[in-house]
N, C-alpha and C positions, 0 to 999 in steps of 0.2 A: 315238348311239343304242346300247343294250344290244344283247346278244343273244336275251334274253329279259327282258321285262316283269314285273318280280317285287318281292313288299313280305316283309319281315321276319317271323317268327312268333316273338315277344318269351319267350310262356308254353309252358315245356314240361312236361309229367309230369314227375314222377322217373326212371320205365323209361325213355322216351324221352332224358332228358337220358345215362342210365347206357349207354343202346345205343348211343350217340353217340361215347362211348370203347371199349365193347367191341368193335367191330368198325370196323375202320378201311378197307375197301374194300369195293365189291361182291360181291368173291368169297365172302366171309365169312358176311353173314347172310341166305341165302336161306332163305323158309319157304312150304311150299305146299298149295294146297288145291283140292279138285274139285267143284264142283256138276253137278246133272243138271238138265235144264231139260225140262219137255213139251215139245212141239213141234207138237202136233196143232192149235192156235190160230193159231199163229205162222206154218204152211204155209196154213192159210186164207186169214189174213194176204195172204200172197203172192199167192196166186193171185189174190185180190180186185184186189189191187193192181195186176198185172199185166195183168191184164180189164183195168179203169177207165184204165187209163191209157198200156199200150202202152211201158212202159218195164220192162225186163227187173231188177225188185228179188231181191237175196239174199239170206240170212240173214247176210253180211261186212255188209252197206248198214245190215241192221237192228242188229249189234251195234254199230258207228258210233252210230247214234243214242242207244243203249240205252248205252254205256259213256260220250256224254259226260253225258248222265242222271246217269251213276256221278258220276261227278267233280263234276256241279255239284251231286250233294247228299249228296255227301265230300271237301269242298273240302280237307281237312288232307292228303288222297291227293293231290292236283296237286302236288306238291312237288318238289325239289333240292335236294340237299345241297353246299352250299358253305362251306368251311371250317369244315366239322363242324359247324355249322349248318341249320338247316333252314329252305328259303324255300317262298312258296306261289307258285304261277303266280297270274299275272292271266289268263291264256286257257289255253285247254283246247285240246289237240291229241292226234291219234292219230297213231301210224303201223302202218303196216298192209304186213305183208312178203307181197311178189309174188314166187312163182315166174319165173325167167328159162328159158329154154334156145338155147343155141345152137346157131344154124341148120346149119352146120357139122358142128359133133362132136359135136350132143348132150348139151353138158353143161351143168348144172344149176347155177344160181348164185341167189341172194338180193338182191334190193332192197328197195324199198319206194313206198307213197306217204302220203304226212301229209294228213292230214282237219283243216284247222282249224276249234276253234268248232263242231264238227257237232252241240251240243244247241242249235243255234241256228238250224241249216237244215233247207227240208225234205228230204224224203228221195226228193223229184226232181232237189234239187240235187244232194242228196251222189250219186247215182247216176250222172249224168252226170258230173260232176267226175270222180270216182272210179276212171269207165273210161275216160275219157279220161287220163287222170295215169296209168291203168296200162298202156295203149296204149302209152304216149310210151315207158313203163319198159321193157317186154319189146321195143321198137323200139330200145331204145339211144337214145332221142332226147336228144343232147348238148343243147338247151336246157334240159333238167330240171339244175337246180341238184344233185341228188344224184347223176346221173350224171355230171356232172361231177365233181365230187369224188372219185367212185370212180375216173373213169379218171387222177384223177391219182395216186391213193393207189398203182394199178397199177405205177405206174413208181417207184415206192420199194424199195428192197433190203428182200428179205425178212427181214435182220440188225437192218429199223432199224424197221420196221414199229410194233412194241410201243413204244418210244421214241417215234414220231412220234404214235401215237394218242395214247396217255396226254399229250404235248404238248398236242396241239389240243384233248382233253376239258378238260385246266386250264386253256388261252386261254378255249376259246369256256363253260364254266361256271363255273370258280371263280373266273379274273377276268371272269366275262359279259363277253365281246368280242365284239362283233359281226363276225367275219371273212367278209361277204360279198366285199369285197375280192380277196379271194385264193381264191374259189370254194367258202369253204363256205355252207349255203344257213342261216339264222335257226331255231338251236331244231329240225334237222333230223327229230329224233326224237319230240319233245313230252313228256306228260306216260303213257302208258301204249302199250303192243307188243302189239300184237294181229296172230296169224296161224291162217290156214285150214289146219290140218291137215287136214279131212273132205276138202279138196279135192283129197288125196294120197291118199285111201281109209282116211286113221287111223282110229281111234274114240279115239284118244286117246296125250298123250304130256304130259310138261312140259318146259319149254323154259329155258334156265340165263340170268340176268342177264345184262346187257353191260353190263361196268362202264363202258365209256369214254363212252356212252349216256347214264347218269345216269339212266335210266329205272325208276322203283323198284316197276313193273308190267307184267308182260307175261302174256297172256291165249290161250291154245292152242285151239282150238273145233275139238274132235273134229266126225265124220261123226253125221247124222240117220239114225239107227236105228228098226228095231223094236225094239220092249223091253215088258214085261209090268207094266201099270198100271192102279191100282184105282181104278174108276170106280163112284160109288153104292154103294160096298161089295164090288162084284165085279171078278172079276182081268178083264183086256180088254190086245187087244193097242194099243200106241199108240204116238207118234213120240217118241222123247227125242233129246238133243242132248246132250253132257259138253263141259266147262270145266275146263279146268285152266292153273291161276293159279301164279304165281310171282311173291314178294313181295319188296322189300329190307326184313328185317325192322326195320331202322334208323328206316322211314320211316312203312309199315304192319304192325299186328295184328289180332290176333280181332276187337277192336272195329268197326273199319275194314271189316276183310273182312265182319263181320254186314250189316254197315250195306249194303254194295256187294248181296251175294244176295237180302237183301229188296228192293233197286229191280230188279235182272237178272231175279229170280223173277217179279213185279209187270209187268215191259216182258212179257215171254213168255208168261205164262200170259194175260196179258189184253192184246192185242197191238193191238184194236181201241180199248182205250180209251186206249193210252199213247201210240201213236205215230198219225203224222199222220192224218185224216181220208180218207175213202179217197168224192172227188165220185162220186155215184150210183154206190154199188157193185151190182155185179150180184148176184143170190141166188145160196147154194151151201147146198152137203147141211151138215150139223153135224158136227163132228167126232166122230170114236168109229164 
């Protein structure tokens, strides 16, 4: 078995084929871009949600559903580059960086947890998955396949570190190796990187590629603000939310990225009609 489920993309542009030689790592063609999103529908959203059903939804839970929206209908963004090539997934996965700290000294480290397929679930799955798999993470819980992996990566010479990653990205992507075997977990990362800055008090940052990732998407979701918004023609104060993107421009462009803001715009602004069905919601005031 691969390490990821992936078919061929035979036809490329010309730019595509030429950014293909121009830039030959990660490091190289990042390109980035900000959207702002209402927000005053999308907290209705919530709170409806949260009534009706006694599970504690967030706007992480809603972008899950809303980014894998993205991918299945920008399917040339679910991609990997392997031997300067470009392949597409066949499944859609997130991963989603959790804040750590330790109990100890306080200090602050980075994991994660993967949402597979979540344009597929609903959004009572992905919520309990979601904090459960985060639970397990900020517990340390060694049965998590990526906490394993980290604690072995630990015990590596920090001389050799760079060398061993850059290994393991060519096992497990450019020859797709499946290395469950030896503790790394399938496709660990997936197809785009999404992290909660708002839930650090950001309002906003951009976040730099991981090349050994292969992930040629990563998605920054500043904090829900006040901000000043014209409603009926008149200014009003109302809830916005900022995005900022970070593309391998190897993989995605303008096009790509239009394509992505019209369905993020679309999940957000009308949040009742995109995502799940909310059984007998209770009434609330209208936004504004």
């Amino acid at each position: 078995m691969p390490n990821i489920e992936l078919s061929g993309r035979a036809r490329l542009s010309p730019f595509r084929h030429i950014s293909l030689g121009t830039w030959k790592t990660a490091y190289d063609p990042s390109i980035y871009g900000a959207l702002t999103l209402p927000m005053d529908e999308t907290l209705r959203y919530l709170e409806a949600f949260r009534a009706a059903t006694g599970l504690r939804l967030t706007v992480t839970h809603l972008m899950a559903k809303a980014m894998g929206a993205v991918l299945q209908g920008v399917p040339e963004a679910n991609a990997i580059l392997r031997w300067n090539r470009i392949y597409l997934r066949r499944e859609i996965g997130l991963f989603f960086q959790v804040a750590i700290e330790d109990p100890t000294t306080g200090a602050i480290d980075l994991s994660g947890v993967k949402v597979d397929a979540p344009e597929r679930k609903p959004l009572a799955d992905i919520v309990t998955e979601f904090e459960r798999n985060a639970a397990k993470v900020r517990a340390r819980d060694k049965t998590q396949a990526l906490e394993r992996s980290r604690g072995g990566l630990l015990r590596i010479p920090g001389a050799m570190i760079g060398w061993t990653m850059r290994l393991l990205s060519f096992l497990n992507y450019t020859l797709n190796l499946d290395l469950g075997w030896a503790g790394i977990p399938r496709d660990p990362f997936g197809g785009a990187m999404i992290t909660n800055i708002g839930s650090l008090g950001l309002q906003g940052a951009y976040v730099p590629l991981v090349p050994f990732s292969r992930v040629p998407i990563l998605v920054a979701m500043g904090s829900v603000d006040d901000a000043p918004v014209v409603r009926e023609g008149k200014l009003a104060v109302g809830k916005t939310m900022q995005l900022f993107a970070t593309f391998d421009h190897r993989v995605v462009d303008g096009v790509h990225a239009a394509k992505m803001v019209k369905i993020l715009r679309a999940w957000f602004e009308r949040p009742f009609e995109h995502f799940d069905a909310i059984p007998n919601p209770p009434a609330l005031p209208p936004a504004g």
